[in-house]
N, C-alpha and C positions, 0 to 999 in steps of 0.2 A: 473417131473409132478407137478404143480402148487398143491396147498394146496386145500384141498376142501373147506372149509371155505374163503378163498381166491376168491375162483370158485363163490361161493356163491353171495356174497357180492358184486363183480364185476357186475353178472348178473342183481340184481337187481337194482344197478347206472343206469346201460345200459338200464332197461328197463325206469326207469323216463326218462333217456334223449331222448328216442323215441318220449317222451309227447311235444319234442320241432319240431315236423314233421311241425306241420300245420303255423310255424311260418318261415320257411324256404323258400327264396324270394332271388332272383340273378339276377337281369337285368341288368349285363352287361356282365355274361357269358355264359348265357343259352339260348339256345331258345326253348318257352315255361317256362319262367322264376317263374313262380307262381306253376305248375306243375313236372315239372324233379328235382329239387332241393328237393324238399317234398320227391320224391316217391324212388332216388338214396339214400338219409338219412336215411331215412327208412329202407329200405333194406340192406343196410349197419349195422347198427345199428343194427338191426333185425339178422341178418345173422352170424358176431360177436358173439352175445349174443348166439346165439344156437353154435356155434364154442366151446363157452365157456363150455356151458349147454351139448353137449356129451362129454368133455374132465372130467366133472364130473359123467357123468351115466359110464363112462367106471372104475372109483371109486368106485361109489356106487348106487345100483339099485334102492332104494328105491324112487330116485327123476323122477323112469319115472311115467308117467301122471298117475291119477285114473280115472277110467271109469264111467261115467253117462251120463244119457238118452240126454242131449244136448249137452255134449262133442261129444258121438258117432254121434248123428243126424248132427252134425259140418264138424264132419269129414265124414261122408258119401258125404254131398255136396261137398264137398273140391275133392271128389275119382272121383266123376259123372262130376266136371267141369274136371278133368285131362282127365277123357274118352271122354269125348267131343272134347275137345283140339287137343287129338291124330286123333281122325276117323273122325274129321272135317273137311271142304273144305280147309284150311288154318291152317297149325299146327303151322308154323313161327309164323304168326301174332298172332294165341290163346296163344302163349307160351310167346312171348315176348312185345307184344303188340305195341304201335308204342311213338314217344315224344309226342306229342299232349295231349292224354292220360294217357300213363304208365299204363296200365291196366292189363297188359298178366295174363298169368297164375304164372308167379315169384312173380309180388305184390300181387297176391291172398293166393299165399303158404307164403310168409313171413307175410301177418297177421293171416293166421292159426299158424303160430309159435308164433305170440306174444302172441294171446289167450294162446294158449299152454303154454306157459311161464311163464304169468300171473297167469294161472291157480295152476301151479305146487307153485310157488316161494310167492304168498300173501297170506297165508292161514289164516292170522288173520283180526282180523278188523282194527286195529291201523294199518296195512299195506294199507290196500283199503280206509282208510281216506285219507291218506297220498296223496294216487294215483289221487284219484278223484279230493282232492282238487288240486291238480296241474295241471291236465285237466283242471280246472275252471278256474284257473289263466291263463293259455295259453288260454281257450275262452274267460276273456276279455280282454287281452291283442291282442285276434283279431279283437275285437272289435272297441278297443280302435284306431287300426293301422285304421280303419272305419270312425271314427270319426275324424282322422286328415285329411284321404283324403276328407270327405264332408268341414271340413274348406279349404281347400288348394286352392287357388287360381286358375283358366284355365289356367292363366299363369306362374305357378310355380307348378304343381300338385307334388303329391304325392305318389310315386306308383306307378307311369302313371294315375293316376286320381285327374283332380280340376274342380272346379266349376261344378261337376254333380251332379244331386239329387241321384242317386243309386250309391252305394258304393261296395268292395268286399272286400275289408280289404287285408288281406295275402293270399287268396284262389284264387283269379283271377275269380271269376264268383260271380254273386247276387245270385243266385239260391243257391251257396255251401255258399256262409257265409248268407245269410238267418236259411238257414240247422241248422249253427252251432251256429247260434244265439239262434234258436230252443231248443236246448242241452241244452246250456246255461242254458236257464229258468228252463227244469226241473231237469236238476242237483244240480242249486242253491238248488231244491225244496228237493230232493231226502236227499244232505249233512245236510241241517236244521230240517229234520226228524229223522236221523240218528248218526248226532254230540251230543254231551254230555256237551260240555261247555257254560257256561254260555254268556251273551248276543250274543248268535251267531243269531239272529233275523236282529242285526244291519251289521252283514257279508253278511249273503245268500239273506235277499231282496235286499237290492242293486244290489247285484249278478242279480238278475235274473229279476228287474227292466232293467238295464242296458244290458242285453237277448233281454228285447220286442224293447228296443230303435234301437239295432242291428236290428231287423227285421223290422223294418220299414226303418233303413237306404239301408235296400237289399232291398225293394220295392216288393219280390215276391209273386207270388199268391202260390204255393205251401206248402212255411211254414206253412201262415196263417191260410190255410185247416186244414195242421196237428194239431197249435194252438188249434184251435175251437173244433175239433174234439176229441184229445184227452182231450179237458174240460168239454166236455159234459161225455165222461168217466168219467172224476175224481169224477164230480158234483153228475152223479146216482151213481157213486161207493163208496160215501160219503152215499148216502142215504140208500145205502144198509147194509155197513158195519158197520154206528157210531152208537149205543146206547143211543150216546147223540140228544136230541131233535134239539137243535139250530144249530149245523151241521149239522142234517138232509136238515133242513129247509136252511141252508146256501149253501151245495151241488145242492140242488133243483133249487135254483135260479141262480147258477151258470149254470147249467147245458142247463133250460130253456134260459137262456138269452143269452148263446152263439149258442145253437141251432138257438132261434129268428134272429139273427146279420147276422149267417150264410145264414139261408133261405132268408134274404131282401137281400144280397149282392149277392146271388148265382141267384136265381127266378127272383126278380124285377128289378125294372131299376130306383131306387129312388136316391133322390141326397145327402141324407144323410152322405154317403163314398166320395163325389168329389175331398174331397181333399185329401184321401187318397188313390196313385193309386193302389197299391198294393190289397185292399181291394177293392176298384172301379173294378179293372180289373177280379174280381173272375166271375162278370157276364159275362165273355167269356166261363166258364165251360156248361155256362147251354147254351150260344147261340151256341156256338163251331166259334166262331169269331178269329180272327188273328190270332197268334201263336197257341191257339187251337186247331185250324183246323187241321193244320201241325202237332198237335201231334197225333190228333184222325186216320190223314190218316197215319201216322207211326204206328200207333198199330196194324192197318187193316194189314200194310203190312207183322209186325212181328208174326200177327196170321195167312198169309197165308206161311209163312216160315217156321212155328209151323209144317202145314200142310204136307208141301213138306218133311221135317226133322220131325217124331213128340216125338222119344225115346229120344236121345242125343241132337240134333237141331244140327244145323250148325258151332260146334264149340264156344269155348269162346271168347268173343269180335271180333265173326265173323257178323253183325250184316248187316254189311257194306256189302258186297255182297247180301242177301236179300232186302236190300234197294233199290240196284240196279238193283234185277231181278224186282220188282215189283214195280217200281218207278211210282206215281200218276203224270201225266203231270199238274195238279193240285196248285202239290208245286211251278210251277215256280207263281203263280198267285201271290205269297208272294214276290215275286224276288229271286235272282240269290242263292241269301246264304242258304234258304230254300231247294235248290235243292241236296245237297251234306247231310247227317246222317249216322253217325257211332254208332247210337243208336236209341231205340224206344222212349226215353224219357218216360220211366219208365218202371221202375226194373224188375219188374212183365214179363210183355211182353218182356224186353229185355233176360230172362233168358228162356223166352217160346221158343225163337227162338235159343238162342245161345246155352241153354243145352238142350233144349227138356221139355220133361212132367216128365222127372228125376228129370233133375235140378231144376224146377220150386217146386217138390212134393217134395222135399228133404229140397230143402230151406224153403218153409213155415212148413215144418214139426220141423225146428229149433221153430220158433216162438209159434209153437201151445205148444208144449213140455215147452218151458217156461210159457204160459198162464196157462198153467196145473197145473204147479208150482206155481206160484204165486199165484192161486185161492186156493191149498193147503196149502201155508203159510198162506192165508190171514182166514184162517177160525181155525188156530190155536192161541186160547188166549195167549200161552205164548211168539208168536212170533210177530213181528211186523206189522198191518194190513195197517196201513197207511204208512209202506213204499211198500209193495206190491202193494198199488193201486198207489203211484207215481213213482214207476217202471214201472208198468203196463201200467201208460202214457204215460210216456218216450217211452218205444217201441210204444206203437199207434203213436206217432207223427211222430216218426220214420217211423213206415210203411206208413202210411198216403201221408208222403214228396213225398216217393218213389213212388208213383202212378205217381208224374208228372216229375220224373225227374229217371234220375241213378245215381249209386254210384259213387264216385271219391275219391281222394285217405283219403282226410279227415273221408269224412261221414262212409268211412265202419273204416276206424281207430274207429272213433266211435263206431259203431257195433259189432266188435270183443272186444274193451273195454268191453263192455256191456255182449258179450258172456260171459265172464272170470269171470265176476261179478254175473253170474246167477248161472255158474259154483259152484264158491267158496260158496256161499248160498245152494244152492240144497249140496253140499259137509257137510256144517256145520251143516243142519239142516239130513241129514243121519248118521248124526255121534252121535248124542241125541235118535236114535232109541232104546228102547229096548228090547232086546229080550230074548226070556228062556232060560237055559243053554242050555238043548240039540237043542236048534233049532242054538245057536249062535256056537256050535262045528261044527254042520254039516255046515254051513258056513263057517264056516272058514277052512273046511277042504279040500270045495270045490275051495274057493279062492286060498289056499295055492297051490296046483296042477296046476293053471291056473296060478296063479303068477310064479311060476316058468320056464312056457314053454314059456313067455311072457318076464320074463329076459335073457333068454337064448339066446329067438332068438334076442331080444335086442342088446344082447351083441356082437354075430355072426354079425350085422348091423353095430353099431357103426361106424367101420373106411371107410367102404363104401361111410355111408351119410358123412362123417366125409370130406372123398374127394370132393363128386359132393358137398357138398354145398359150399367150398372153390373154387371150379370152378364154380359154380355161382356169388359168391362173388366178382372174378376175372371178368370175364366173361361179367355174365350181371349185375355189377355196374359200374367196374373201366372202362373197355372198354366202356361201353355205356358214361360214364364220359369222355369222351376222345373224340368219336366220336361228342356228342352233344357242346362243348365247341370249336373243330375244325372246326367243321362243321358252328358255328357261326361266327367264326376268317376270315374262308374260302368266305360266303354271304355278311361281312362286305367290304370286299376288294374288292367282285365283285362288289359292289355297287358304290369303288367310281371311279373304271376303267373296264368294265364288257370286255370289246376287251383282256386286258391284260391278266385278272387274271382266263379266263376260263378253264386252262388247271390248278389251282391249286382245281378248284371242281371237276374237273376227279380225279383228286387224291384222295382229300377225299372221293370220291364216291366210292374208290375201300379199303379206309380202315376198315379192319376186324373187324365188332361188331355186335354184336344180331338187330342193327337197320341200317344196311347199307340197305337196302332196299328202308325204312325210306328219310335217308339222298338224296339219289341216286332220289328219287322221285322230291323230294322239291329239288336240282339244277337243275334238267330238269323243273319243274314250272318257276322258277326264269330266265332260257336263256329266255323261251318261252314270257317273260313278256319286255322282252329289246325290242326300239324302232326298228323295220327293217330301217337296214343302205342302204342308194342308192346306186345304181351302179357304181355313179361317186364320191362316197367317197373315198379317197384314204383307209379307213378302210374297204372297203365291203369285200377284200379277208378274212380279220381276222374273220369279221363278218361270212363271212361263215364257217369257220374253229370252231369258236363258235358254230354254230349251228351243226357241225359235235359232236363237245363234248357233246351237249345236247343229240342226235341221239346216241353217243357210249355209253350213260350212260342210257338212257332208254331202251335201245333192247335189253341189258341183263337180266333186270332189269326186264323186263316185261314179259321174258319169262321163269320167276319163279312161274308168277301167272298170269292165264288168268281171273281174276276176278276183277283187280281195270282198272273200266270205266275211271275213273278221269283222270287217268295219261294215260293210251292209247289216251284220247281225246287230252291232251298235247301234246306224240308224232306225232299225225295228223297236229298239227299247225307245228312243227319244219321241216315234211317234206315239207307241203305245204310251208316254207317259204326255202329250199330249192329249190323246181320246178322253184321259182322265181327265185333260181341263176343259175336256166340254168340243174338241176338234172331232165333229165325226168323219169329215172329210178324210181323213190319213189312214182311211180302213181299205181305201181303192189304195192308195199307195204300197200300204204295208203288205197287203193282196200280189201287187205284181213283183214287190221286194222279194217274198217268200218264193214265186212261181219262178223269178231269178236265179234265186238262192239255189234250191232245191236241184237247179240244172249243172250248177259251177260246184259244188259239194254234196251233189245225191246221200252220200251217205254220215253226213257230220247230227250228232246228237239233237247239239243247241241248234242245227236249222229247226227240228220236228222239235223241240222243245220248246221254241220262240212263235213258230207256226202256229202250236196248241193252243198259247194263248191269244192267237190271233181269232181263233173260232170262239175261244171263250168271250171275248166281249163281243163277239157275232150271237153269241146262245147260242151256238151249235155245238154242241156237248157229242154228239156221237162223231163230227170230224175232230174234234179235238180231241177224243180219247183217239183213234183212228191212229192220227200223227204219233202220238205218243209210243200207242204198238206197235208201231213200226220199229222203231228202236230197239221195242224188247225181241222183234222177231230176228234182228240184228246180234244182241246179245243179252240173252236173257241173264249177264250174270250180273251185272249191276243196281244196284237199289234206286239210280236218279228217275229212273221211267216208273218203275212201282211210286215211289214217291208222290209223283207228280201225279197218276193215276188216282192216286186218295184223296189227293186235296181236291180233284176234281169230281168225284164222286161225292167226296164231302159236300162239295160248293155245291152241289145238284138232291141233298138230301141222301142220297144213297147209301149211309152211315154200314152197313153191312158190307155192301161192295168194296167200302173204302178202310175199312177195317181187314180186311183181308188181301187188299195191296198195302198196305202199312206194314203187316206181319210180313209179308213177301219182302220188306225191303228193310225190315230188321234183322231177317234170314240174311242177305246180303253185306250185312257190319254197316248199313246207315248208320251216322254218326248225328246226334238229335243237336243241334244248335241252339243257341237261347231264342234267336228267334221263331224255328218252328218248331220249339217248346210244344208254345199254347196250341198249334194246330192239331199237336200228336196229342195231350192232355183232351182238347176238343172233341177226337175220332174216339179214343176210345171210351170217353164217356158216354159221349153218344150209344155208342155200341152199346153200352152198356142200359142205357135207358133201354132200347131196343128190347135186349134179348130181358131185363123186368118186364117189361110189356110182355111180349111174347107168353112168357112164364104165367102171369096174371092171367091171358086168356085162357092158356090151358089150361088154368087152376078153374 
C-alpha cells in the first residue's frame, strides 16, 4: 500500500494538472478536436486522482469530505441529475452523452469529484492562491492562443482560424471563450483583493485588462450581459458596503454607467456601439431578431417539455428529443442549421427540461446558499467584505452568461472551481465559531456518533466505488479514446476512396465503446453525403453494396432509440437511393420510417419533405403534394415547400401550376443553385411553350 503522505502529495499534482483541461486541443486525432481532448483529460485526471484519493480513505478516515450547506445542496443536484438520467427517455445518451458534446452524466460525476477533491485536499489559503493563480495563467494563456489566431493570416490560420474578427482560442466556440474571458476579469479582481504581496496591482490589472480584450475578441453578446450586469452589482454593492465616501461615490458611478450602456445598447437603436458587434448585437435581446429568435423559440419548446416531464424532465442531456417533439417550423426561416438543437441555449431552461423542477430547484438552491453566504461574510468586520462582493460578481456573471447559452466542459470546470472555493470559506469561517463548553460537548457528541456510522459505511464502500470507477476509467475514457481516434482514421480513408473503404466503417461502427451509437450515426451521415454513382459506372455494384453498409449500420443502430429524427431521416435517403437500384422492397420500410417519424417530430420540414418523395416513387402525386402543404400551412413564408411543389408538378407535366409555385418561391428570396439551374431554366420554358400554345389557339 502506497504511503499516505505519498497519496497525499500525488493528489494534489493531479489536481493542478487538471487546471491544463481547457488548454487541450488535437486536430489531427480527434474528431470534435477542441471538445473530446478536454473532457477525455479530464476525466482521466479526475478519475486517477479519486483512484488515488480511496486508496488513502481506506488508511485513514479522517480525509472523507466535511459536510456544509453547499456541499450538501451540490450534491443533492449531482443525486436528482443521476435520477433523471436513469427514468429518462434515453439512459445511454444521459449517462454517456455523445463526441460533439461530452456532456453525459460521467463529465458531471467527475467534476463533482474534483469539487470534492478540492474541497477536501486545499484547506489553507496559500494552497487556493496557488490554485487560482494557475487558473489565471491557463486563462490567459487562452487568450493569448486568441490573439494569435485573430493575427494569423486566412491563409495560414491558426487553430483552424485566420483572418476572422471572432476568435475562440482553445475552446472551439466564441460564446465558451467569451465565458472564459469573463472569469478572467473577475478572477484577476478576486487574486488582487486577496493576495498579500506587494506591487501585485502591476500582475492582476493587466490580468484582467487582457480578460476584457478576450471578450471583445469572442464578439459575444452573452458575456457582455454578464459584464454589465455583474458591474452594476459590484458598483451598488460598493455603495452599500464601503464607509469610505469616495468609494461610495466611485461604486455609484460605476454602477449608473453600466446600467446607462446597457439600456442604450439593449432598448435603443443608436450608433454609438457600430463598431462594436458584440455590444451592437445586444439589441437583438430586446427585438428578439436573428439568433435570438431561435433561442426565445427553444426555451418555449423546453418549457413545454418542462410540462410534458415536470419532476425529473426528460433525462440529462436529453434535450434533443423535446426539440424534436415540439419543433417551431419557424427555425427553418434561420436556414437549415437552426433546424437541429441538442440544447435550449440556456442553462436555466435546459435543466427545466432535462431534470425537471428538481434539478432546476436544486441547482439554484446551490447559488442562493452561497449568496447567503457571502451576504453573511460580507457583514462580518473581521472578514473580508470586498472579497465577498467580488465573489459575489464572479457568480452574477456567471449566472447571467448562462441565461444565453449552456454549460460545456470549461465553464462548469469553472463552476465546480468555484463550488470548492465557497466550500473551503464557509469551512474556514465555521471553524472561528465559538461556542460554550457545554453547548460545544453536546456537539461534539452528536458529530462523533454520526461520524462514526459515516466511516463505517465508508469503509464497507471503498472497494466497490474503488471497481466501477476503474471500469469507468477503462470504459468510458480509454475506450471512448479508441473509438473517437478510430473512427477518425476510419472517415479519413473513406474520404479519399469512399467505394473501397466502406466496409472498414462497418467495422468501426460495430466496435465496443459507451459511443458506438455515436460513431454508427455519423458513418451512416457520411455514406448518405457520397455523390449517387450511375448505373453505367462500372462502380454502381460497389456503390450499392456501400449503401447496404450504410442501411446495416443504421437499422441496428436505430432500433435502440426511436427518438433521433436526424438520423432516421438519413436512413430514408439511403433507402430511397436504394429503390433507385432497382430495391422495391424498402418502400414498406421507408413507409413505417415516415409513420415513425411523423410521431417523434410531427412538425419538422424535412420529415414532409423526405415523406413527399416517398409518394413520388409510389406515383402518388396528390399525397406527395399533400405532405408538402402541410409545411406551407405551417409557414407559408419560406420558398423550400414552393420549390419542391414545382418540381413536382413539373415532374407530372403541370408546367402552369409549377410555374406559379416557382414565382411563389422567388417571391420568398429562393436563392437558384447551379444545380437547380436547369430545373428553373426547364419550368419556365415550359411555361413558356404553354402560354405560345395557348396564344396560337386563340389566334
Amino acid at each position: 500500500m502506497l504511503k499516505k503522505q505519498w497519496l497525499i502529495t500525488g493528489i494534489k499534482i493531479l489536481l493542478f494538472v487538471s487546471l491544463l483541461t481547457p488548454l487541450m486541443v488535437d486536430l489531427k486525432d480527434f474528431i470534435f478536436p477542441f471538445v473530446v481532448p478536454k473532457v477525455l483529460f479530464f476525466r482521466s485526471v479526475i478519475l486517477v486522482t479519486f483512484l488515488a484519493y480511496l486508496l488513502l480513505i481506506w488508511q485513514d478516515r479522517k480525509y472523507l469530505p466535511s459536510k456544509n450547506a453547499v456541499f450538501l445542496a451540490t450534491t443533492a443536484f449531482i443525486f436528482i441529475a443521476f435520477l433523471s438520467s436513469v427514468l429518462g427517455v434515453d439512459w445511454h445518451n444521459s449517462f454517456w452523452g455523445n463526441f460533439e458534446r461530452m456532456e453525459g452524466y460521467l463529465t458531471l460525476l467527475c467534476l463533482y469529484l474534483y469539487m470534492v477533491l478540492l474541497a477536501i485536499f486545499f484547506k489553507e489559503k496559500k494552497d487556493w492562491l496557488w490554485f487560482l493563480n494557475g487558473f489565471l495563467i491557463v486563462g490567459i494563456l487562452v487568450i493569448f492562443v486568441g490573439l494569435l489566431q485573430r493575427l494569423a493570416p486566412a491563409d495560414d490560420p491558426f487553430l483552424s482560424i485566420g483572418g476572422s474578427g471572432r476568435v475562440y482560442g482553445t475552446l472551439g466556440n466564441f460564446i465558451y471563450f467569451g465565458h472564459f474571458s469573463l472569469f478572467v476579469i473577475w478572477l484577476s479582481a478576486l487574486l488582487y483583493q486577496w493576495s498579500d504581496f506587494k506591487h501585485k496591482i502591476w500582475v492582476y490589472l493587466p490580468a484582467g485588462l487582457f480578460g476584457l480584450y478576450g471578450m471583445f475578441l469572442a464578439g459575444s453578446r452573452g458575456p457582455f450581459v454578464g459584464l454589465f450586469i455583474s458591474l452594476i452589482f459590484f458598483g451598488v454593492g460598493l455603495v452599500v458596503i464601503s464607509k469610505n465616501r469616495k468609494i461610495k461615490i466611485g461604486g455609484a458611478i460605476v454602477g449608473v454607467l453600466m446600467a446607462v450602456i446597457l439600456g442604450l445598447a439593449v432598448f435603443t437603436n443608436t450608433s454609438l456601439f457600430n463598431g462594436i458587434p458584440a455590444i451592437k448585437g445586444l439589441r437583438e435581446i430586446a427585438t428578439f431578431e436573428g439568433t435570438a429568435n431561435t433561442r426565445l423559440m427553444a426555451w418555449k419548446i423546453a418549457w413545454q417539455g418542462f410540462l410534458d416531464r415536470p419532476v425529473l424532465g426528460w433525462g440529462w442531456f436529453n434535450y434533443y428529443p423535446v426539440f424534436n417533439l415540439y419543433y417551431n417550423p419557424q427555425f427553418l426561416e434561420h436556414g437549415w442549421g437552426e433546424t437541429w438543437f441538442d440544447h435550449a441555449h440556456n442553462q436555466y431552461f435546459d435543466l427545466l427540461a432535462t431534470t425537471g423542477a428538481l434539478g432546476l430547484i436544486s441547482y439554484l438552491l446551490i447559488f442562493i446558499l452561497i449568496f447567503y453566504y457571502l451576504y453573511r461574510l460580507a457583514k462580518k468586520d473581521s472578514l473580508n467584505k470586498y472579497l465577498a462582493l467580488i465573489f459575489g460578481a464572479l457568480i452574477i456573471s456567471h449566472l447571467v452568461n448562462n441565461f444565453f447559452v449552456f454549460e460545456d466542459a470549461s465553464s462548469y470546470m469553472l463552476n465546480f472551481t468555484m463550488l470548492a472555493f465557497v466550500v473551503y470559506l464557509w469551512t474556514c469561517d465555521s471553524s472561528k465559531n465559538v461556542l460554550n463548553d457545554k453547548t460545544k460537548q453536546a456537539v461534539q457528541q452528536n458529530n462523533e456518533i454520526g461520524r462514526k456510522i459515516y466511516e463505517k459505511t465508508a469503509l464497507i464502500l471503498v472497494w466497490p466505488i474503488f471497481l466501477v470507477s476503474v471500469y469507468l476509467l477503462y470504459y468510458g475514457n480509454y475506450k471512448a479514446y479508441q473509438a473517437n481516434t478510430g473512427a477518425l482514421k476510419a472517415v479519413l480513408a473513406f474520404y479519399e476512396d469512399p467505394i473501397k473503404t466502406g466496409s472498414l466503417l462497418k467495422e468501426m461502427a460495430n466496435f465496443n465503446s459507451p459511443h458506438q451509437r455515436d460513431i454508427a450515426n455519423s458513418f451512416g451521415e457520411e455514406i448518405n453525403k457520397i455523390t449517387p454513382v450511375v448505373e453505367t459506372s462500372p462502380q454502381y455494384s460497389e456503390y450499392l453494396k456501400l449503401l447496404q453498409i450504410g442501411v446495416d449500420i443504421l437499422e441496428p443502430n436505430l432500433a435502440k432509440t426511436n427518438l433521433d429524427a436526424r438520423h432516421m431521416l438519413v436512413l430514408s435517403q439511403l433507402y430511397k437511393y436504394q429503390y433507385f437500384g432497382g430495391d422495391e422492397t424498402v418502400l414498406d420500410k421507408m413507409d413505417k420510417l415516415f409513420v415513425d417519424l411523423v410521431k417523434i417530430s410531427p412538425n419538422r420540414q424535412q420529415v414532409y419533405y423526405y415523406w413527399s418523395e416517398y409518394f413520388l416513387l409510389k406515383g402518388d402525386y396528390d399525397n406527395a403534394i399533400a405532405k408538402v402543404q402541410k409545411t406551407l400551412a405551417d409557414d407559408d413564408k419560406l420558398w423550400n415547400g414552393y420549390w419542391m411543389l414545382a418540381k413536382i408538378e413539373g415532374s407530372r407535366g403541370n408546367w402552369a401550376k409549377s410555374k406559379e409555385y416557382l414565382d411563389k418561391a422567388l417571391e420568398r428570396h429562393m436563392g437558384i443553385s447551379s444545380e437547380n439551374q436547369f430545373f428553373v431554366d426547364t419550368i419556365n420554358q415550359q411555361s413558356k411553350n404553354i402560354l405560345s400554345t395557348s396564344s396560337i389557339q386563340i389566334n
